[in-house]
N, C-alpha and C positions, 0 to 999 in steps of 0.2 A: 445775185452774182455768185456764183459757184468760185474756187480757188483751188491750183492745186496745192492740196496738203501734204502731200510729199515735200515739192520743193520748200513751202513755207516752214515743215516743220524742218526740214533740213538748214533754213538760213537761222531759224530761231536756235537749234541746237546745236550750231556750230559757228556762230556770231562771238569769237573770242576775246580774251584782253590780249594784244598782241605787242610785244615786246619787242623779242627777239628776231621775227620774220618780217621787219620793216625794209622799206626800199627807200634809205637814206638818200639815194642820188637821184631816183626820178620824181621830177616834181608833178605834184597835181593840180590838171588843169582848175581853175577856177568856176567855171560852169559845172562840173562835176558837183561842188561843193555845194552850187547855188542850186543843184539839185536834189540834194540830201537835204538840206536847209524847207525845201518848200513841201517834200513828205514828212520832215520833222513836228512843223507848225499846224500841221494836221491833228497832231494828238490831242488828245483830252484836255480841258484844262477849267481850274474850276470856277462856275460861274462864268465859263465862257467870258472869263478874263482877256484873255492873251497877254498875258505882263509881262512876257518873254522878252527877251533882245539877245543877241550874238553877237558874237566879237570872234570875226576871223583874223588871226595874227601871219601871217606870212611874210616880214620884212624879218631879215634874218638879226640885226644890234635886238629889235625888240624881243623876239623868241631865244636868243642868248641869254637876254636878262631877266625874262620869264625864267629860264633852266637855272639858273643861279639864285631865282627865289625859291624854285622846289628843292636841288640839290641843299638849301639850306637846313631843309626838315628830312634829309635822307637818311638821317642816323635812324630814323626810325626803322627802314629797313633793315638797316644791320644789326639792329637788336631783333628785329623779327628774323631774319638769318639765323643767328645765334640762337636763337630760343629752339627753332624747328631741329635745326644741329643736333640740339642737345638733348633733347627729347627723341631724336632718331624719325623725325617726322619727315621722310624722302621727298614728298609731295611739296609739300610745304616750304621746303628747301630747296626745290628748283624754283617753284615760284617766286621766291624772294631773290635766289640768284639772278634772276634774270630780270628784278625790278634793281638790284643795287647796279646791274650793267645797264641800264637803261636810263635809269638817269645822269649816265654820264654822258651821253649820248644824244639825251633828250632836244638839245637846241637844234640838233642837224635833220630832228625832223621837219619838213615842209610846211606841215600847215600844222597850226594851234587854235580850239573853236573852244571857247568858254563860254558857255550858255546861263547867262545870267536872268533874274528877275527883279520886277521892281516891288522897291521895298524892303524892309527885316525884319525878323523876328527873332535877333538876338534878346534871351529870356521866357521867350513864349511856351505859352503849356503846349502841351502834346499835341493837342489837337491842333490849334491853330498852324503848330510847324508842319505837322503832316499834313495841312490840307495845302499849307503854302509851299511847300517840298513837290505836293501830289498835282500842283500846276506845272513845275516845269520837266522833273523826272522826265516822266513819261515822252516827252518832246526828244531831249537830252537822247535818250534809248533809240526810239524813231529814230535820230538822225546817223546814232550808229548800225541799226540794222539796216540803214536807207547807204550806208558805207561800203559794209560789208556784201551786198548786193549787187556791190560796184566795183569790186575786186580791192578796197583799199580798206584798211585795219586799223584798229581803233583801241583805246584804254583809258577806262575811264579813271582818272588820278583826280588826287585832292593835295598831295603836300602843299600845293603852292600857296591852297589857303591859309596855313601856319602864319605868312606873308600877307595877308587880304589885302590890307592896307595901301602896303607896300606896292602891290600889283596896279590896285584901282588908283595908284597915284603915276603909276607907269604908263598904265593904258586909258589912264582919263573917264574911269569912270565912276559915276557918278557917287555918291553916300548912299542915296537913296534907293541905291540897286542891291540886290545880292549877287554875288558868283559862288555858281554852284559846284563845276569843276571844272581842269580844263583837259580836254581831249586833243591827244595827240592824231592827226590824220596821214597816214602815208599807204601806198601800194604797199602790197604785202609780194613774201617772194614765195610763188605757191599757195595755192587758193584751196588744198587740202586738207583743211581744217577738219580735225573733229568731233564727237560731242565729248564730253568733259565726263573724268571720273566725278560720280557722285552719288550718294545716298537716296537709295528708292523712295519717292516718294510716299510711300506707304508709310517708311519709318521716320516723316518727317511729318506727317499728317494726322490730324484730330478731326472728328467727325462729332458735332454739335457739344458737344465740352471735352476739356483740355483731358491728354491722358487717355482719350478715348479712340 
């Protein structure tokens, strides 16, 4: 099967965390969702487990009180603020500007998709997390590029897991699960996205030993 590579690499290099360019007022249909959800579950996953489950939140008391367990770990953005400030790091300092106004924001998004696994490994060696990380990831991404595909924007956040607990006893899930993040989903306003400043690959790549 042949693909174009244009378009594919255009959604891969312009598939953003989007904040700012959310469309707080129009809701998204539900089948939209349930179609990102079914190219999601496609991905890799290891030992062709599938130990994935999601949790679509869209009742707005519950995604209120999701934003009141992230905004509780918000401070961390404003020291990340500060830090970029102070160091004169421009780049760096819109991106956090725009995650400290975003979680003020965050409950009035539409839809909330926390792609969870079963199981933990709170304590585990390296490996064991990464192979167990390396089952749902990749799912979790899928379901954002399977988003952005669809004119609606995405970010993938973690404060709320500060809270885990606190969450899995809100949304009834289980011990025996992990959440991995939760992702915010809404239309975006303008589908012009760019690709991202970033460092050539070259000066981030090694070639059979490190340094190299």
């Amino acid at each position: 099967m042949e693909f174009d590579t244009a378009q594919t690499d255009r959604l891969l290099s312009t598939t953003r965390a989007v904040r700012r360019r959310l469309d707080l007022d129009r809701p998204v249909e539900r089948e939209v969702v349930e179609e990102c959800l079914r190219l999601a579950i496609q991905a890799p996953t290891g030992g062709n487990g599938q130990r994935w489950r999601w949790l679509v939140i869209t009742d707005d008391d519950t995604r209120l009180a999701l934003a009141e367990l992230y905004r509780d770990g918000a401070f961390m953005l404003d020291k990340g603020l500060e830090r970029a400030e102070a160091t004169g790091d421009a780049q760096s300092a819109r991106v956090y500007a725009g995650a400290v106004e975003f979680a003020k924001v965050l409950h009035k998004v539409p839809v909330m998709v926390i792609p969870c696994a079963e199981g933990r490994v709170d304590g585990a060696d390296g490996a064991t997390a990464a192979s167990y990380f390396g089952s749902i990831l990749p799912a979790a991404w899928s379901f954002m590029l399977a988003a952005r595909s669809r004119g609606l924007g995405t970010v993938w956040t973690t404060l709320h897991l500060r809270k885990e607990k606190e969450a899995a006893e809100l949304l009834g899930i289980p011990e025996t699960f992990t959440q991995a993040a939760l992702i915010p989903v809404a239309y975006t306003k303008g589908t012009d996205f760019k690709p991202a400043a970033r460092r050539p690959a070259a000066e981030v790549t090694y070639w059979n030993r490190w340094g190299d």
